[in-house]
Backbone bond lengths (Angstrom), bond angles and torsions (degrees), N, CA, C in turn:
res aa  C-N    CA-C-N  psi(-1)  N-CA   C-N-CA  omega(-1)  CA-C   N-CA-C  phi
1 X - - - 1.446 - - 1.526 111.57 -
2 X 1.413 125.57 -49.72 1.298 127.07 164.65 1.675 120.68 -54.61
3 X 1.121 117.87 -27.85 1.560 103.58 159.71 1.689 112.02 -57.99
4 X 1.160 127.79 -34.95 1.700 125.64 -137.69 1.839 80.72 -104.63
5 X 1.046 121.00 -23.25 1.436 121.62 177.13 1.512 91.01 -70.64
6 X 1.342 139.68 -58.38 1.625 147.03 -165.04 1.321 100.66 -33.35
7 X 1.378 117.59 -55.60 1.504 136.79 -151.54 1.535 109.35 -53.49
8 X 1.551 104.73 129.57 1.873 92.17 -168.96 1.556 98.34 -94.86
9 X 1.405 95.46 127.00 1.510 110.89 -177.78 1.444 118.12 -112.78
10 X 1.091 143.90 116.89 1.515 122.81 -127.69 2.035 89.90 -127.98
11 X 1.266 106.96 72.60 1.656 90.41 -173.00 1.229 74.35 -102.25
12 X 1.600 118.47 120.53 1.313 155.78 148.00 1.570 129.13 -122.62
13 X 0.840 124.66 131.97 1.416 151.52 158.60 1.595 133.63 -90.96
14 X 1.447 128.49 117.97 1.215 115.96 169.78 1.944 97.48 -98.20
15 X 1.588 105.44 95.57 1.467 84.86 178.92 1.950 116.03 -87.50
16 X 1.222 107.18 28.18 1.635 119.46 169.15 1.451 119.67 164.48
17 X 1.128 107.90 147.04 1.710 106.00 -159.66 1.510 132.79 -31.09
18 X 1.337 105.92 -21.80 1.540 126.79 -158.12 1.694 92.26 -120.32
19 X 1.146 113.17 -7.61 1.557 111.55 -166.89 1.892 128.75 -125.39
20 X 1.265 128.21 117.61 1.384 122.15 -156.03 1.933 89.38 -118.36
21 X 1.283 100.64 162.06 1.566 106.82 176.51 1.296 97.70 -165.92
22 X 1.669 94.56 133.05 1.752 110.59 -162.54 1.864 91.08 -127.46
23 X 1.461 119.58 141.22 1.387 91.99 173.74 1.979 77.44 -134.40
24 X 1.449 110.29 178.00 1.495 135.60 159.28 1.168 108.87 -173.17
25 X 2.066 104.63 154.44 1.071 114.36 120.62 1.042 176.61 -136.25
26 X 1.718 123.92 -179.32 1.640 135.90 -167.31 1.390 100.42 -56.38
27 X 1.299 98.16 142.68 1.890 119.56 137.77 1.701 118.65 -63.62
28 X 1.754 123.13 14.33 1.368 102.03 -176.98 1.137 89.77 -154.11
29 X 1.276 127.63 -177.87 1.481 137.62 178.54 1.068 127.18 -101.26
30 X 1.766 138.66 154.65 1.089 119.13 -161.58 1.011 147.76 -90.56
31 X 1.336 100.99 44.81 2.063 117.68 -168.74 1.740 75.09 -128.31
32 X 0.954 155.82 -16.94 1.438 151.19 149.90 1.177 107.43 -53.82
33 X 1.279 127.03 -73.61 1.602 140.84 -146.98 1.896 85.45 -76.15
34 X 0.740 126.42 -47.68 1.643 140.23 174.32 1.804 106.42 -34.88
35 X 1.418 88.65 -57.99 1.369 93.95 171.80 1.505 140.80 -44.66
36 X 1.286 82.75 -59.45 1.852 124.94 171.47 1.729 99.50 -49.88
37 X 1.723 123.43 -51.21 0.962 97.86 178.26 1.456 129.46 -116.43
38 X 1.503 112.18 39.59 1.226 120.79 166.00 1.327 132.87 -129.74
39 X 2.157 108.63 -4.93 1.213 107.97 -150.48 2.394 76.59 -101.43
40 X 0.726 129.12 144.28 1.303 134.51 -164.77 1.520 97.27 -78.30
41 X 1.331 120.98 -43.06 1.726 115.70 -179.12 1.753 106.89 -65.27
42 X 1.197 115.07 -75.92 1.381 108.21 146.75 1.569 132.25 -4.33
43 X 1.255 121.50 -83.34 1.570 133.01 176.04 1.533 116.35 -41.60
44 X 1.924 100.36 -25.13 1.442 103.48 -177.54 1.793 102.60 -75.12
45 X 1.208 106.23 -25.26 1.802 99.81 -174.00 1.067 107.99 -58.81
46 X 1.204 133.53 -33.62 1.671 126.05 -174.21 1.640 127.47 -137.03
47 X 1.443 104.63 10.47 1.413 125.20 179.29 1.537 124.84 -142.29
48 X 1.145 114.69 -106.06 1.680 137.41 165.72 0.935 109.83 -108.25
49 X 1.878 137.10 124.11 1.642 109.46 131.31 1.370 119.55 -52.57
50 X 2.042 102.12 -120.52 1.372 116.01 -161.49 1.901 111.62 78.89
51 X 1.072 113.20 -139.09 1.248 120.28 -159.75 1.588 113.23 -82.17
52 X 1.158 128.10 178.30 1.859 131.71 157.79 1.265 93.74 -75.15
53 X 1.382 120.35 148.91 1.679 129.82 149.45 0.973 88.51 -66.68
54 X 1.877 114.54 160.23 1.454 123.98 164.30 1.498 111.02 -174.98
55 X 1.181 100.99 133.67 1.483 102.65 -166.93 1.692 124.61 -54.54
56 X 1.321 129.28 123.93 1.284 138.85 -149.46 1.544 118.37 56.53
57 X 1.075 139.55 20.41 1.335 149.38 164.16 1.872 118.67 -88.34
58 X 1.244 91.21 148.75 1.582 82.55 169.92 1.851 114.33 -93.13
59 X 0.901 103.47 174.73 1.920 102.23 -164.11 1.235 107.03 -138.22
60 X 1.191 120.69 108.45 1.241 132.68 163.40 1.738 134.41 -94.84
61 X 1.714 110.07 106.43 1.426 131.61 153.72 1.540 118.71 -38.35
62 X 0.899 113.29 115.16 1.688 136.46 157.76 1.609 114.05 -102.58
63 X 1.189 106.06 117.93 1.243 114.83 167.73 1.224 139.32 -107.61
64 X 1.565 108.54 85.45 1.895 122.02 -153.33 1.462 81.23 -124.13
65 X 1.469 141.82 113.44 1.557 136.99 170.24 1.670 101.07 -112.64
66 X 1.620 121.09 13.43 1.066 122.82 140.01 1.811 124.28 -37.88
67 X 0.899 95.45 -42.75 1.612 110.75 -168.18 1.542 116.74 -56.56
68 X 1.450 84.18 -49.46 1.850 104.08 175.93 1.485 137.80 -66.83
69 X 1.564 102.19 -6.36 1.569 105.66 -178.83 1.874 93.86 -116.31
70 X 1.098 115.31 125.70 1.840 116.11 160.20 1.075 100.37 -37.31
71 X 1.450 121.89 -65.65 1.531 113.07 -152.27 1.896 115.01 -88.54
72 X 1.029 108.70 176.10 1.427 109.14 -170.29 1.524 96.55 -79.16
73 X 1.601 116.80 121.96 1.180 112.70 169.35 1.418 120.27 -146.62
74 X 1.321 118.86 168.87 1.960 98.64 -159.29 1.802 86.89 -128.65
75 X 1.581 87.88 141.68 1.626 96.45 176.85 1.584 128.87 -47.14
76 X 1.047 103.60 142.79 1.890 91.72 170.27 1.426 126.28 -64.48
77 X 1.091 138.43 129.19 1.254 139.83 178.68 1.590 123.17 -31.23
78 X 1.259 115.13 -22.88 1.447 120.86 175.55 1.635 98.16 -91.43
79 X 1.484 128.36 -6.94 1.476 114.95 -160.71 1.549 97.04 -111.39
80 X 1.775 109.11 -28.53 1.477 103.86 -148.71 1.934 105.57 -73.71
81 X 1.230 109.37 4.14 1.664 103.78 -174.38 1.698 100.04 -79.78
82 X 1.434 119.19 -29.63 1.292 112.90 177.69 1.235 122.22 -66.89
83 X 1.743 131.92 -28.29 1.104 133.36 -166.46 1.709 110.36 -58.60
84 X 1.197 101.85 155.58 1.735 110.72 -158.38 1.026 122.30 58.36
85 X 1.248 140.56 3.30 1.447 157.90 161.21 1.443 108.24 -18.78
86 X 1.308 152.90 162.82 1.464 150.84 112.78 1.163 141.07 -90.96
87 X 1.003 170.88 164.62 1.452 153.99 122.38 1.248 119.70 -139.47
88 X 1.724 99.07 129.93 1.521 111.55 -165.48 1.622 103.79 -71.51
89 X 1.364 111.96 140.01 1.567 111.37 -174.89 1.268 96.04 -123.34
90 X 1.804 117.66 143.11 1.336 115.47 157.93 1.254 127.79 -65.25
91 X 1.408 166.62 168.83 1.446 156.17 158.25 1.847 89.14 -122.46
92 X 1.595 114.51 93.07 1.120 147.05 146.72 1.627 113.29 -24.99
93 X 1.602 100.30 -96.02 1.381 133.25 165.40 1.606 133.63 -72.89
94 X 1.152 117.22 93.89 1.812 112.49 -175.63 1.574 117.65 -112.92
95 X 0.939 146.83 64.48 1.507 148.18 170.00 1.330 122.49 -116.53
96 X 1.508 81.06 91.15 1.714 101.86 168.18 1.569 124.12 -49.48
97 X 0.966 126.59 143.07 1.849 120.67 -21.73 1.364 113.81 -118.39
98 X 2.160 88.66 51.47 1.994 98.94 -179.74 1.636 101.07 -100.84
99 X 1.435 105.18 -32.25 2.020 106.98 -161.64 1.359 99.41 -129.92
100 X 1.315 107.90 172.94 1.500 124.49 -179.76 1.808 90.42 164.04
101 X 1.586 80.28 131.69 1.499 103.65 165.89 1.207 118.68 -155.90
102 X 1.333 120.35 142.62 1.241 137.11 -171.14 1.699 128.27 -131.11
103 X 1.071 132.40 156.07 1.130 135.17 170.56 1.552 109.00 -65.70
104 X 1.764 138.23 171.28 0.665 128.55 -171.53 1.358 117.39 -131.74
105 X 1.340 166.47 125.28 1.373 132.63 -158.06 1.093 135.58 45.99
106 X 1.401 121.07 12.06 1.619 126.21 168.84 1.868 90.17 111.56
107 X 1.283 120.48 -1.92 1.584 127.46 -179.35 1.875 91.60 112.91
108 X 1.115 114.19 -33.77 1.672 105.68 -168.34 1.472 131.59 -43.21
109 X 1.487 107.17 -6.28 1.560 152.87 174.69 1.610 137.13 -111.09
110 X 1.259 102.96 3.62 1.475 137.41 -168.85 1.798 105.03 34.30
111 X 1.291 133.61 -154.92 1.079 131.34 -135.65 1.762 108.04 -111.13
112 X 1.117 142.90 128.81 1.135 151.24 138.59 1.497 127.73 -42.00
113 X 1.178 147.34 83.70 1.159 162.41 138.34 1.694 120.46 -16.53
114 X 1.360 145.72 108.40 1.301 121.87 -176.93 1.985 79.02 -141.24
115 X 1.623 98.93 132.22 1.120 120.02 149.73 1.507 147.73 -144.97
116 X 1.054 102.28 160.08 1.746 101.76 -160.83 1.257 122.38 -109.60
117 X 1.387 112.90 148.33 1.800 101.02 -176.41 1.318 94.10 -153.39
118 X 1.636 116.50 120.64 1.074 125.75 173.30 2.235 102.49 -65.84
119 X 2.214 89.50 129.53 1.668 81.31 172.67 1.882 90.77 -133.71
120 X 1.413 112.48 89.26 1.580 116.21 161.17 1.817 72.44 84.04
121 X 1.531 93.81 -159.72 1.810 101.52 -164.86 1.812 107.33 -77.82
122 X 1.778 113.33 39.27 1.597 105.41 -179.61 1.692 95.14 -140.76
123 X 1.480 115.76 174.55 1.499 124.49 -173.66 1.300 101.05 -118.90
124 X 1.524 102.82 135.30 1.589 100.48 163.64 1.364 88.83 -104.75
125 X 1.591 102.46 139.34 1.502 103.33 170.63 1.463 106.12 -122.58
126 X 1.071 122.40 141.59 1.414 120.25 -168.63 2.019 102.66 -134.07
127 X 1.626 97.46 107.86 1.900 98.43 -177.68 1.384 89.61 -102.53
128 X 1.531 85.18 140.73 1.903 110.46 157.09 1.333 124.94 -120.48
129 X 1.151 118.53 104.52 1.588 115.97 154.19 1.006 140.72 -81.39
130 X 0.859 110.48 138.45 1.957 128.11 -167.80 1.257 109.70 -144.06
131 X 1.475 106.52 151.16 1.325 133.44 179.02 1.656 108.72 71.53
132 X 1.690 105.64 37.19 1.638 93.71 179.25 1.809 107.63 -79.24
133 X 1.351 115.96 140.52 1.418 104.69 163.84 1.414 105.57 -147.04
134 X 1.706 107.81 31.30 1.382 97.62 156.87 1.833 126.01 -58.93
135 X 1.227 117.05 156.66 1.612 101.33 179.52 1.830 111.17 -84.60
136 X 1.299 110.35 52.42 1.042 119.06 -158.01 1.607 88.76 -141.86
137 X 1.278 107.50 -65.09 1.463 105.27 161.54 1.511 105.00 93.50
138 X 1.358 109.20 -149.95 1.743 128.16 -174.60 1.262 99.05 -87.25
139 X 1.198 147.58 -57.70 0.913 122.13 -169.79 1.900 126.81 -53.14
140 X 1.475 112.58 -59.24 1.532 116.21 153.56 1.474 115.56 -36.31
141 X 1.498 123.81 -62.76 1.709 112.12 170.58 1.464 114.70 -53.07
142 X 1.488 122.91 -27.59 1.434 106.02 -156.72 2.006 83.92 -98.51
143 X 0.808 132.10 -5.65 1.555 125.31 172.96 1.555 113.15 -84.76
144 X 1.444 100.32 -32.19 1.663 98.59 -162.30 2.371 83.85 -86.08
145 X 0.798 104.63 -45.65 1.570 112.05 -177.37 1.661 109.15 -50.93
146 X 1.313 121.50 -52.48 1.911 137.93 165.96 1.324 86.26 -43.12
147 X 1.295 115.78 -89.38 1.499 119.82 -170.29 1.503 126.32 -49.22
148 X 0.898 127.62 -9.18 1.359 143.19 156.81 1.641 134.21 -75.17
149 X 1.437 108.44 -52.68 1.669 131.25 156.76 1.393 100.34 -54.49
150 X 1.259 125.12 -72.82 1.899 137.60 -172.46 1.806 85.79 -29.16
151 X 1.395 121.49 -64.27 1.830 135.45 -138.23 1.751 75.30 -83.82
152 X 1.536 135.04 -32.15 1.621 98.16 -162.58 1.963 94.44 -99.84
153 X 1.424 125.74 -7.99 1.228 110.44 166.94 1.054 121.21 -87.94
154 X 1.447 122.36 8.60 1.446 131.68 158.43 1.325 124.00 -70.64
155 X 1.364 105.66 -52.10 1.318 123.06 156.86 1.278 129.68 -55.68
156 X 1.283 111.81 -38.78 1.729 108.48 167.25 1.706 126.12 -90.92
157 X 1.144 86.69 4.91 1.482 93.89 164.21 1.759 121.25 -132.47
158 X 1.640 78.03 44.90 1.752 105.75 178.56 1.644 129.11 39.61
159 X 1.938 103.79 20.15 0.787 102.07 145.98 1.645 169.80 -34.27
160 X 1.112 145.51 -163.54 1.368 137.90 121.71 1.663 130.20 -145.56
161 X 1.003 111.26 -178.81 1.892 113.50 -149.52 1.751 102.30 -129.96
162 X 1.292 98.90 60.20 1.737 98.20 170.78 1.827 124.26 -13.70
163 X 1.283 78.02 -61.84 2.104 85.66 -173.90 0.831 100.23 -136.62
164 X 1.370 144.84 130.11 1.841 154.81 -150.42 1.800 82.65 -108.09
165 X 1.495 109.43 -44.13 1.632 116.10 -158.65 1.695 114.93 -63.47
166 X 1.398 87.13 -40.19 1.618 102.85 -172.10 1.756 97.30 -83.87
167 X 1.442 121.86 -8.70 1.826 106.15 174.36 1.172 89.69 -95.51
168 X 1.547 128.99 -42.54 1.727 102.09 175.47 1.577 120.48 -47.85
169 X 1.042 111.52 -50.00 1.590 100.39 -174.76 1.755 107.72 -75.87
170 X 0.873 112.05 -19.88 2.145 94.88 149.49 1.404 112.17 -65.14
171 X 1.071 126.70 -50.73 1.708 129.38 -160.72 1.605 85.34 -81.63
172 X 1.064 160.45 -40.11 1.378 133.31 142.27 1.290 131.26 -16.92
173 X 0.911 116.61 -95.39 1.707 116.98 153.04 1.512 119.91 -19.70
174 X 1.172 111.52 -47.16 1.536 109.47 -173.61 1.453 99.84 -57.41
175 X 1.629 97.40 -81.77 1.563 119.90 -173.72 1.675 120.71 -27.24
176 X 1.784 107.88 -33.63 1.058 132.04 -158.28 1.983 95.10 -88.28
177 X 1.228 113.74 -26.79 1.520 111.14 175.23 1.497 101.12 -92.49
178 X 1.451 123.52 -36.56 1.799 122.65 168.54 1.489 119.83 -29.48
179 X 1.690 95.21 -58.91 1.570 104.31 -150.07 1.950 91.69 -88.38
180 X 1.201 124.21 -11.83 1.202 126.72 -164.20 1.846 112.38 67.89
């Protein structure tokens, strides 16, 4: 089952210039998947640590993607200047365990969207970003985001994630034939 979770599956959307939307689903339900993306020890398995989300709090991103590959693997040269990184995020939206929204990059990236929908005992979770205007754009968010979702349904379906580095550069490619 953890191989078929690996597989980069690229359901992406640009639903407006500034805006990408990725949805899947989980192997768990959504007081699980809830977990996964608010409890900060957690969030580190397949995203950012740093802090807990929490309603009226500010939220802080850590950027250690050490975490995400089993095996020992070293950042790519275009990635490794971010590592140890922070950025304070607002948490907007908090309703456990349907919404959550957050700021993105300190806001310089506009807002992240994560929602949940219980389907029988699994989550569809469906993220939206908006307000990207890095010059990097959707395609970079919608690769680093593929590759990110792929690493937490791996994990929730008690998988594991050999090389986090080598599925980003598939979910590149993927994302990169998605978005056209």
């Amino acid at each position: 089952m953890a191989e078929a979770a690996l597989q980069i599956r690229p359901p992406i959307e640009r639903t407006a210039p500034d805006t990408i939307r990725l949805e899947r689903l989980l192997d768990a339900p959504p007081e699980t998947v809830w977990r996964y993306l608010t409890e900060a020890e957690l969030r580190a398995k397949w995203f950012m640590g740093g802090t807990d989300a929490v309603k009226g709090q500010e939220l802080t991103l850590l950027v250690d993607h050490d975490n995400l590959s089993d095996e020992e693997v070293p950042y790519p040269e275009g990635y490794a200047q971010f590592k140890g990184s922070t950025w304070n995020e607002t948490v907007s939206r908090f309703e456990p365990p349907h919404l959550l929204e957050t700021s993105f990059q300190g806001g310089k990236n506009g807002t992240v969207t994560y929602e949940l929908f219980r389907e029988g005992d699994r989550t569809r979770l469906v993220v939206t970003h908006g307000g990207i205007v890095s010059g990097t754009g959707a395609q970079d968010f919608g690769s680093g985001w593929n590759s990110h979702l792929t690493v937490l349904a791996a994990r929730l379906a008690g998988g594991g994630v050999p090389n986090f580095w080598a599925l980003h550069a598939q979910s590149r490619e993927a994302v990169a034939e998605a978005l056209g």
